[in-house]
C-alpha positions in Angstrom: 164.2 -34.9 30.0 161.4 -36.3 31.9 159.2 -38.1 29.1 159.4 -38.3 25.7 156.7 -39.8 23.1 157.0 -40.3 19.2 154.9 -41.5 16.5 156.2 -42.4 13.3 154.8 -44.2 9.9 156.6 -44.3 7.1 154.1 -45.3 5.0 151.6 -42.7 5.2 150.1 -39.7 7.0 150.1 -40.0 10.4 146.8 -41.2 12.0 144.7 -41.1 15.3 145.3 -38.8 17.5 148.8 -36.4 16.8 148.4 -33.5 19.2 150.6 -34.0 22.4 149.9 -36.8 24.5 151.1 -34.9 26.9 148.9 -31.7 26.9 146.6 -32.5 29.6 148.9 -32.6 32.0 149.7 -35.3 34.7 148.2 -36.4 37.2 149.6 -34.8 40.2 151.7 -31.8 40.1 155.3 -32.6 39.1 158.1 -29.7 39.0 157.6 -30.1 35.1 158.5 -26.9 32.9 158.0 -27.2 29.6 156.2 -29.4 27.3 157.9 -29.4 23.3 157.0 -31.3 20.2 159.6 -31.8 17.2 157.6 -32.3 13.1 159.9 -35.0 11.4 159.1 -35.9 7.8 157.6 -39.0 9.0 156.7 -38.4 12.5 156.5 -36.3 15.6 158.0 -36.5 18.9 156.9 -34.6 21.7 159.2 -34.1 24.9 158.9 -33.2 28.7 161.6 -31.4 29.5 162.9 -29.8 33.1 164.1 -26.5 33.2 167.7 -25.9 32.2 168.0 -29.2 30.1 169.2 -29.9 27.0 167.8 -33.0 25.5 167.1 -32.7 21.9 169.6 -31.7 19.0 168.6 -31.0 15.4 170.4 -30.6 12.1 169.8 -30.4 8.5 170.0 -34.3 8.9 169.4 -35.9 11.9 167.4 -35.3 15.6 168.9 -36.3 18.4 166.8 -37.2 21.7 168.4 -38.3 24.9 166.6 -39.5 28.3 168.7 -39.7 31.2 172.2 -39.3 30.9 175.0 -40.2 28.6 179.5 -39.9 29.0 182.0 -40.8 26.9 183.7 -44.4 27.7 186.9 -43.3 29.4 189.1 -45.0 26.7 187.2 -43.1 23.8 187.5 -39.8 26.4 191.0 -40.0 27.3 191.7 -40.2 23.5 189.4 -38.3 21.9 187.6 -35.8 24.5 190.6 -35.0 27.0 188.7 -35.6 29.9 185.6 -37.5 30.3 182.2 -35.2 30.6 178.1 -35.7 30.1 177.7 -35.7 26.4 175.1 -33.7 25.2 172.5 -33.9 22.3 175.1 -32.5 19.7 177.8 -34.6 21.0 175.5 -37.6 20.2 175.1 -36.3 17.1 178.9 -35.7 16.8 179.6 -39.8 17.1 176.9 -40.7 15.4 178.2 -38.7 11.9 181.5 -40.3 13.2 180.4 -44.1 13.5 177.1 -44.4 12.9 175.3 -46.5 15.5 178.3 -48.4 16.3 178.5 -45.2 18.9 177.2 -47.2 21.6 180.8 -48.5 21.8 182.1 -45.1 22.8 179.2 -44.0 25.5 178.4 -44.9 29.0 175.5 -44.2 31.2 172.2 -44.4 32.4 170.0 -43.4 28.7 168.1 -43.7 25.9 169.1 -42.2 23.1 167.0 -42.2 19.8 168.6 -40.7 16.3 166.1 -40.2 13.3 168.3 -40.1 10.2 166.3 -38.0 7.9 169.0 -38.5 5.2 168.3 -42.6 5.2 164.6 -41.8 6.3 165.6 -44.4 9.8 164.6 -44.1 13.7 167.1 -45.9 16.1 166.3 -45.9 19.6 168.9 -47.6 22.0 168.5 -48.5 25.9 171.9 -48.6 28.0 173.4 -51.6 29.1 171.9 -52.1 32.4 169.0 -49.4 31.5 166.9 -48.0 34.1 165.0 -45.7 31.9 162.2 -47.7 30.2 161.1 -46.9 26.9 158.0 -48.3 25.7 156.2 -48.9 22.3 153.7 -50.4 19.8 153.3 -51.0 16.3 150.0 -50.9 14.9 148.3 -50.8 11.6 152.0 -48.9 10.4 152.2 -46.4 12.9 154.8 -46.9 15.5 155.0 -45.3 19.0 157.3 -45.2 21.7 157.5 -43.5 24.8 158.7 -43.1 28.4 155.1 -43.2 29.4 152.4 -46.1 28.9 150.1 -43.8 29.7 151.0 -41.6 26.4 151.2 -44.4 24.4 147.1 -45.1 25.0 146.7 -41.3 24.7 147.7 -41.4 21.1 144.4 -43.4 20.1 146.3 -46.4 18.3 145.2 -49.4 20.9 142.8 -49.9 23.9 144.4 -50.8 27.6 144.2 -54.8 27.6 145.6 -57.1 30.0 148.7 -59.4 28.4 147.5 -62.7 30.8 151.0 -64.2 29.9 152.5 -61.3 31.5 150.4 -61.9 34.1 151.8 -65.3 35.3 155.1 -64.2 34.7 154.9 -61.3 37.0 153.8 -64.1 39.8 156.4 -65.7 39.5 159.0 -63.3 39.0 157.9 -60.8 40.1 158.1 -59.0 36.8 157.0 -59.8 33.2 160.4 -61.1 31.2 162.1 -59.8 28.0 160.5 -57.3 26.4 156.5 -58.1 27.7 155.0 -55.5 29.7 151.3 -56.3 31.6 149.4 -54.8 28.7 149.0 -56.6 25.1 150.5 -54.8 22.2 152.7 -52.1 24.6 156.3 -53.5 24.6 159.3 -52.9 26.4 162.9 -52.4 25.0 165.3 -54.6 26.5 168.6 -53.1 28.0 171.5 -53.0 25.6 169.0 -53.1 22.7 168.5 -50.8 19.6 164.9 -50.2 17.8 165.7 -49.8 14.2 162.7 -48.9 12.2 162.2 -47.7 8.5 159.9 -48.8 5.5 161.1 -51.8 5.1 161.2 -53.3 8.8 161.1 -52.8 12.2 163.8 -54.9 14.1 165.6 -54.8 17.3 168.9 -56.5 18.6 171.1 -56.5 21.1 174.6 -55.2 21.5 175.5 -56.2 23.9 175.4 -59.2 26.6 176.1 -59.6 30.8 177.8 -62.6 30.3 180.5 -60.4 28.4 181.7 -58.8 31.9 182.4 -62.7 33.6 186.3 -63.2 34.4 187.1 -67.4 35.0 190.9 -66.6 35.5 193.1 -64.1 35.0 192.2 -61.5 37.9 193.8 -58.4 38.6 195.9 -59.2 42.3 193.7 -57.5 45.0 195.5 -54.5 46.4 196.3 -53.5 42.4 192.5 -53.4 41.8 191.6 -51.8 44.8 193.7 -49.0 43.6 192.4 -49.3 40.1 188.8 -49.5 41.6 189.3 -45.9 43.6 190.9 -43.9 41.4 188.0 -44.6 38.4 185.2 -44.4 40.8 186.7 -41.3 41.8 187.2 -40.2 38.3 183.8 -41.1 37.9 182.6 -39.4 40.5 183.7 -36.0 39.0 182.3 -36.7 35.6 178.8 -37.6 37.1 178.7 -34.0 39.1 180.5 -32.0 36.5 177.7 -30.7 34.7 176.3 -29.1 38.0 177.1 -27.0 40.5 175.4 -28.8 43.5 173.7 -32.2 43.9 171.8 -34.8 46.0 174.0 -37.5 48.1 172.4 -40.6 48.8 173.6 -41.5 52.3 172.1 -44.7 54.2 173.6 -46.8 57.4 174.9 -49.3 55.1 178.3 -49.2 53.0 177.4 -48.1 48.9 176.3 -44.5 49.5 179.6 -44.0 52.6 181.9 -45.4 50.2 180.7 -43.1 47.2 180.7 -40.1 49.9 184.4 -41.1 50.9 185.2 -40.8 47.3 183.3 -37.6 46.7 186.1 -35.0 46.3 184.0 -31.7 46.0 183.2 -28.9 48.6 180.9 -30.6 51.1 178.7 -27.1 50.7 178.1 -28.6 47.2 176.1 -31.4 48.3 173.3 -32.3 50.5 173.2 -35.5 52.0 170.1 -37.2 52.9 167.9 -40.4 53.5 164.5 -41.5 54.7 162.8 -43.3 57.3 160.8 -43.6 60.5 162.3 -41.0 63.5 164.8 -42.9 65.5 165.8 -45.4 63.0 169.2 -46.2 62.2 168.6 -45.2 58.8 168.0 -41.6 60.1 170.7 -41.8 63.1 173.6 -42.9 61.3 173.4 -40.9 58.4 172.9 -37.9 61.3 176.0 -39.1 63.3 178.0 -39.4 59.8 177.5 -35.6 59.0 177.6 -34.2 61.8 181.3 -35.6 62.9 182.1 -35.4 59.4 180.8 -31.2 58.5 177.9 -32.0 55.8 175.2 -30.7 54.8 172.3 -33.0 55.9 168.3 -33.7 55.5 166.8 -36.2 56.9 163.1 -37.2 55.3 160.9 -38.3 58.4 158.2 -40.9 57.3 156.1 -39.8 60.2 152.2 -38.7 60.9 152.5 -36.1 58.4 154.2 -38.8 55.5 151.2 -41.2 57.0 148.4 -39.1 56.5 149.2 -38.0 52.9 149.9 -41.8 52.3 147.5 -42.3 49.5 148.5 -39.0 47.2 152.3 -40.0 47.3 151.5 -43.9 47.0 149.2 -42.8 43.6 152.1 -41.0 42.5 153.7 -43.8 42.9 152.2 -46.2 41.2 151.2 -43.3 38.0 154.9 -42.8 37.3 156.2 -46.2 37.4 153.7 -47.2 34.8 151.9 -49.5 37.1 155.2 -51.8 37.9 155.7 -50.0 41.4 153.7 -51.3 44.7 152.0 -48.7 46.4 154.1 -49.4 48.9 156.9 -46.8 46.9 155.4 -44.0 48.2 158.1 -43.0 50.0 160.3 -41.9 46.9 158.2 -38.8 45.8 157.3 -37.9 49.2 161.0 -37.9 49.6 162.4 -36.4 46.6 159.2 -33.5 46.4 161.7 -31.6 49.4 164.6 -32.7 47.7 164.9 -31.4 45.2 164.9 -27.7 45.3 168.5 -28.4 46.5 169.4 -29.9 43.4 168.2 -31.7 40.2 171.3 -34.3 39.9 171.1 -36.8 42.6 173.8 -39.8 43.1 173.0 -42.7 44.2 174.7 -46.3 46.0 171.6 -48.6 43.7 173.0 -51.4 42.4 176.8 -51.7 44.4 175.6 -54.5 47.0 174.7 -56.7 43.8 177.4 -56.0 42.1 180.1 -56.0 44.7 178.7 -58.7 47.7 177.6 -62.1 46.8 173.8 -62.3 46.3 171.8 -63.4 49.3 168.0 -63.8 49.6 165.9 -60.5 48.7 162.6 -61.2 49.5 161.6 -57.7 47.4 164.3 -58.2 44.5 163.5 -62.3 44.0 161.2 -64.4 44.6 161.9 -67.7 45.8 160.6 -69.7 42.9 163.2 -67.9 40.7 165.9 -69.2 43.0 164.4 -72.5 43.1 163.8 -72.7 39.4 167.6 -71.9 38.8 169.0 -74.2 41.8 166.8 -76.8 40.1 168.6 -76.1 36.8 165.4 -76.7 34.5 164.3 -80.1 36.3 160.7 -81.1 35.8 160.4 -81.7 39.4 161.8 -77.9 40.3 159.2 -76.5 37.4 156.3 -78.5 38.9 157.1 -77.2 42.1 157.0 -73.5 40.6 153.5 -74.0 39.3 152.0 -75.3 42.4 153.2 -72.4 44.6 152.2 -70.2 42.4 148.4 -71.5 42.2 148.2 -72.0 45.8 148.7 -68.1 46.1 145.5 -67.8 44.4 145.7 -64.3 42.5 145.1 -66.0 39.1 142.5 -68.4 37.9 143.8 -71.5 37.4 143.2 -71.6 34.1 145.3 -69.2 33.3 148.1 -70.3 34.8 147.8 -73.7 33.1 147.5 -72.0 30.1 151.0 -69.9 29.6 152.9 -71.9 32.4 154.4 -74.5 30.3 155.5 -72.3 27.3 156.6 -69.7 29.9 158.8 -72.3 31.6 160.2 -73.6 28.6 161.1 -70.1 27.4 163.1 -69.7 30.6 165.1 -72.6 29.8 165.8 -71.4 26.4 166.8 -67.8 27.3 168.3 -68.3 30.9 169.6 -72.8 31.4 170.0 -73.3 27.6 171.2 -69.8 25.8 173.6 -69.7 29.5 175.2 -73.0 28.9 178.5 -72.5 29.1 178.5 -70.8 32.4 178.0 -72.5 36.4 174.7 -72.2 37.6 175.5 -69.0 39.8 176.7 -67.2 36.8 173.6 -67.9 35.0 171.6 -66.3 38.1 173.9 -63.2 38.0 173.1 -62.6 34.4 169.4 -63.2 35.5 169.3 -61.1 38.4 171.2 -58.0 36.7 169.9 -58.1 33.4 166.1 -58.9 34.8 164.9 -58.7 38.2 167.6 -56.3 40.4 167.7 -53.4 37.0 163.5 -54.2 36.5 163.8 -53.3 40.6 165.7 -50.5 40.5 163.7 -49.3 37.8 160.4 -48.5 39.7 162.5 -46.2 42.2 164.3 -44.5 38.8 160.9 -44.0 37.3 159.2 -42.8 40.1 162.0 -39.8 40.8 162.6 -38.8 37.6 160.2 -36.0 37.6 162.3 -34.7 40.4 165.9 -35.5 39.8 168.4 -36.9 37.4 169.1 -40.5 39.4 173.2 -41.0 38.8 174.3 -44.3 39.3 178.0 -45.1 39.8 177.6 -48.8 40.4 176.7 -49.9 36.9 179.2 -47.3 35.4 180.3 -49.5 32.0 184.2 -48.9 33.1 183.0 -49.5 36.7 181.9 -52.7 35.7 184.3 -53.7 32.9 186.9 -53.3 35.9 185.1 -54.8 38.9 184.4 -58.2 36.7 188.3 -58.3 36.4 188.6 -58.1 40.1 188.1 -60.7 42.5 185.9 -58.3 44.3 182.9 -58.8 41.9 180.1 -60.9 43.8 179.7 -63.3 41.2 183.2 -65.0 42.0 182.2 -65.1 46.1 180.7 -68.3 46.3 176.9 -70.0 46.4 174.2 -67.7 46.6 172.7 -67.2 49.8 176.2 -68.4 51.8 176.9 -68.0 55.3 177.2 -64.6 57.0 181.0 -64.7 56.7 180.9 -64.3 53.2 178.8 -61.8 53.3 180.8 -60.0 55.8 184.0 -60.2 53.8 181.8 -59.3 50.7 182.2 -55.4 52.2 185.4 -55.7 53.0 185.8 -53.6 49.6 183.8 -51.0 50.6 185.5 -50.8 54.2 189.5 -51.2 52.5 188.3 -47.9 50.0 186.8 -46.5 52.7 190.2 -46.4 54.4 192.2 -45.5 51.8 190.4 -42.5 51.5 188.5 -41.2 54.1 189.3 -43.3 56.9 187.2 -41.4 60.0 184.3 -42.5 58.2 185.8 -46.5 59.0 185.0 -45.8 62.3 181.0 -45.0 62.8 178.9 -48.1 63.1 176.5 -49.2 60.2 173.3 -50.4 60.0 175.0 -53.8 60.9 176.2 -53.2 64.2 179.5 -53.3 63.2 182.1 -50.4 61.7 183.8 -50.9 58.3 187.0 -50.5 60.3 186.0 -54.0 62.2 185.9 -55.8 58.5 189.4 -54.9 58.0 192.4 -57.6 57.7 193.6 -58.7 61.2 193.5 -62.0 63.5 191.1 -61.1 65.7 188.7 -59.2 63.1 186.0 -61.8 63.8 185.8 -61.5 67.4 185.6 -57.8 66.5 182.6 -58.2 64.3 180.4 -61.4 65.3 179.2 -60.7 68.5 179.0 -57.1 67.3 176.4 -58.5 64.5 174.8 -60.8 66.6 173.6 -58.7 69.1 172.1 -56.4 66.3 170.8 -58.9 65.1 168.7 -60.1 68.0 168.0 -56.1 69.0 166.5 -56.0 65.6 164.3 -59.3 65.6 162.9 -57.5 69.3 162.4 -54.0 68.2 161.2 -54.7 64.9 161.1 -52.9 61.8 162.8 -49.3 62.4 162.2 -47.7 58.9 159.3 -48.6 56.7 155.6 -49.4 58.1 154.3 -49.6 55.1 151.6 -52.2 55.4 149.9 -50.0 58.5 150.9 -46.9 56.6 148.8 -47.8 53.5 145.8 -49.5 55.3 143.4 -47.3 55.1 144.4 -46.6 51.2 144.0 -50.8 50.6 140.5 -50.8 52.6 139.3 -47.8 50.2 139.7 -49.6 47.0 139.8 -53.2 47.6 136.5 -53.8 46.9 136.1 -51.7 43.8 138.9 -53.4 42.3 139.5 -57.2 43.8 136.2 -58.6 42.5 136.8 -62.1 40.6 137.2 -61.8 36.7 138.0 -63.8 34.1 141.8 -63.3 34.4 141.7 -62.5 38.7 140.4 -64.5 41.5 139.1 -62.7 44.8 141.6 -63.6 46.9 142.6 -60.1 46.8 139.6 -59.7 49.0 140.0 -63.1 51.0 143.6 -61.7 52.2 142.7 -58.4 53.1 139.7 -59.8 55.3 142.2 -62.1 56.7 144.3 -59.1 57.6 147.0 -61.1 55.1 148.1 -57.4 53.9 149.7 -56.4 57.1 152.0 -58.7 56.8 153.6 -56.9 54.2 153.2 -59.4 51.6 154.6 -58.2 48.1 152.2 -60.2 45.9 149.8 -59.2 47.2 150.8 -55.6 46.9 152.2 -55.9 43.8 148.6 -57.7 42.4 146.7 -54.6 44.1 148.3 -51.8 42.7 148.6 -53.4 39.3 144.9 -53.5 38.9 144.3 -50.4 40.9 146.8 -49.2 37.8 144.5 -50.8 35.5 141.6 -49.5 36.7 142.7 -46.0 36.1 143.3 -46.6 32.2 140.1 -47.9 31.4 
């Protein structure tokens, strides 16, 4: 499924606008094939839906809608399924009769899946545990609306698009609003490992489950027995995540997530295609090259060249339209991508998320910004919160005001959900819980929006037995030390991926990374850092003189800023004009991400009204 919507009031008839929200198509031409709606005693929901999907289950009793995909846990499948598989629809359905929606227990994946129990006259909609998949809503004058799309939401006529200034704030900070607040007033956002359950009486939602739940202090499983633990479930995995199609899409960078799921991978290399993106001559085109061709894959590389340059703004709009505004145009690489993709196929698997899982977290100037590290090194100090504000106003994208308005309760609510609620854990486990329930998944989840009109996006790494398993290991990155540590921890961070690697495919050990270095050079010996220091050192310096090899992104998209900057960075009462200021100053070619992020939020904006 590519989008669903539903409106629902229990109360009375339906009202504003019930015809598909939907109907008028997007905005750019999507490989969409159908377009279906579904009349429920109290409601209707109306779904996209790619060709060869099955996504929607009805009986005499309940519907069943699922977006994304859904497996059985393996200790629910071993017993009960003989095998683990995707579930579909009727399965759902199957579990739910069985357990009601105490079924989240038994199922695994990237999904949300909403029952309507006709019989009890109830909606439940429930988000994954580290959900990707975004599902939206608002509840208004008794009619409640959810959907995959923002977008739909204002097409059904209940609200008007209005700016949440709260929100606001938060995103400079974090780079992301928190909990459940999205940019707009009234639309919402379900948390992951949360379930909507609405009927006449109430609309609540809870979670079922927390991060914190995964975190080991003792007890781990001796190294060598969880490497072997670790590869034969992600290889078990593996199958059940391609075992619904016949061919798929291989992620395959220079780095070590997508070569260890490849050396894991134990289907006919004619059934996958193997592929990455970037600028001719990088290493993330090269490697990936070298990698098939010694190892016999199929392989395409996507060259963001002239042609990718020159079509810039269409792909960047795309963009920033099917992320729901949460995506930079500086994203535009993912449907330019994925549009030659995937005729190949509609599944793709992917390495998001392993590096912060597996490696112990260091600075990601995209993922994090620096006042959420400082605000968590400072543990809730006033001094570390006063520093917060003030970098924040000096950037300048806000009026004052408004900062001064929401900062304090915003602050304070930090400490509640992410110093106080965490207590009982160190200050790096509090992050971890931070960075995977909050900013990495709200990250990952502007790439995973963006393709999902093109492909199914699979995600081994935050696999629930994956995890359950890896946070039993000492492997897990959480148990590696202080965040941002030196580059030897880091190194011996992938020596998990390089010990799978040669365990079971070993000649892919030996072709250099990204890092200068070959997994084979992580592996246990005395002399292993003479083999990889001055191996990463002089990478290191050939980078800092060549420069950026992949993305151009802030020359590619200059032309698109210098279009619309002045339509849309005028001062208001929420924005200052230092949109405007920065771009005169020739501030956006330096690639900075609030300022992106500020422009294509209110070019985003712009669009609604």
């Amino acid at each position: 499924m590519v989008d669903i919507c539903g409106i629902f009031n229990f109360k009375k008839e339906l009202e504003g606008n019930c015809t598909n929200p939907f109907a008028k198509g997007y905005s750019f031409n999507h490989p969409v094939y159908s377009l279906k709606e579904t009349k429920i005693s109290c409601g209707k929901v109306f779904c996209v839906e790619m060709e060869g999907s099955a996504c929607a289950y009805s009986d005499n009793v309940n519907r069943i809608f699922i977006l994304g995909t859904a497996f059985a846990i393996k200790s629910y499948s071993d017993q009960q399924l003989h095998g683990n598989k995707m579930l579909s629809p009727s399965d759902i359905n199957g579990l739910y009769a069985k357990f009601g929606i105490e079924m989240l227990s038994c199922i695994k994946g990237n999904f949300v899946v909403i029952v309507y129990d006709d019989h009890k006259k109830q909606l439940f909609i429930a988000s994954s545990r580290l959900n990707t998949l975004p599902i939206f809503y608002c509840y208004k004058d008794n009619n409640f609306i959810f959907s995959s799309s923002v977008k739909a939401i204002l097409e059904c006529g209940s609200i008007e698009p209005e700016l949440n200034e709260k929100a606001l704030v938060e995103q400079l900070i974090f780079y992301h609003p928190l909990q459940g607040k999205t940019c707009l007033k009234e639309i919402f956002q379900l948390p992951p490992a949360s379930i909507i359950k609405f009927n006449q009486e109430e609309l609540k939602i809870k979670k079922y489950w927390q991060i914190e739940n995964l975190f080991r202090e003792s007890r781990l499983i001796p190294e060598r027995d969880a490497l072997y633990k670790c590869v034969d479930l992600m290889k078990e995995n593996l199958k059940a995540y391609t075992s619904d199609t016949k061919k798929f899409l291989l992620s395959l960078t220079a780095g070590f997530d997508s070569r260890t799921n490849l050396a894991l991978t134990e289907r006919d290399p004619k059934d996958f295609l193997c592929y990455s993106y970037g600028m001719p001559g990088s290493k993330q085109i090269e490697i990936p090259l070298l990698i098939s061709t010694k190892s016999g894959l199929n392989y395409k590389a996507i060259y963001l060249d002239e042609a990718f340059e020159r079509n810039y703004e269409k792909y960047a709009l795309m963009a920033l339209d099917s992320s729901n505004g949460s995506a930079p145009i500086l994203r535009a690489n993912f449907p330019y991508a994925f549009e030659q993709l995937n005729a190949f196929s509609k599944v793709n698997i992917t390495g998001l998320f392993g590096s912060e899982i597996i490696k112990c977290f260091h600075r990601a100037n995209e993922q994090v910004s620096q006042e959420t590290m400082d605000l968590f090194m400072g543990k809730g100090s006033e001094k570390s919160h006063e520093r917060t504000i003030k970098n924040i106003k000096s950037k300048g994208y806000i009026n004052n005001n408004i900062i001064d308005k929401y900062s304090r309760e915003i602050i304070e609510e930090f400490n509640t959900n992410y110093i106080k609620r965490l207590e009982g854990l160190d200050n790096i486990a509090r992050f971890y819980v931070f960075l995977l329930e909050e900013s990495v998944r709200k990250y990952f989840m502007q790439e995973v929006m963006i393709e999902r009109y093109y492909v199914d996006n699979r995600i081994p790494y935050i696999d629930e037995d994956f995890l359950e398993l890896i946070f039993k290991t000492p492997f897990a990155g959480l148990y590696k030390g202080k965040v941002g540590s030196d580059i030897f921890s880091r190194r011996n961070s992938q020596l998990f991926y390089a010990e799978i690697i040669q365990m079971t495919n070993p000649a892919l050990g030996g072709i250099v990374t990204d890092r200068g270095y070959k997994p084979k050079n992580l592996l246990p010996s005395a002399f292993r850092v003479f083999k990889v220091l001055p191996l990463y050192l002089m990478n290191k310096i050939r980078n800092n003189i060549k420069g950026k090899d992949t993305f151009k992104s802030e020359l590619w998209s200059k032309n698109m800023v210098e279009k619309y900057i002045y339509k849309i960075g005028k001062q208001n009462d929420i924005f200052s004009d230092k949109l405007v200021k920065n771009f005169e100053d020739g501030f956006h070619l330096k690639g900075n991400l609030r300022f992106f992020s500020t422009f294509s939020l209110r070019l985003w904006f712009s669009d609604l009204r």
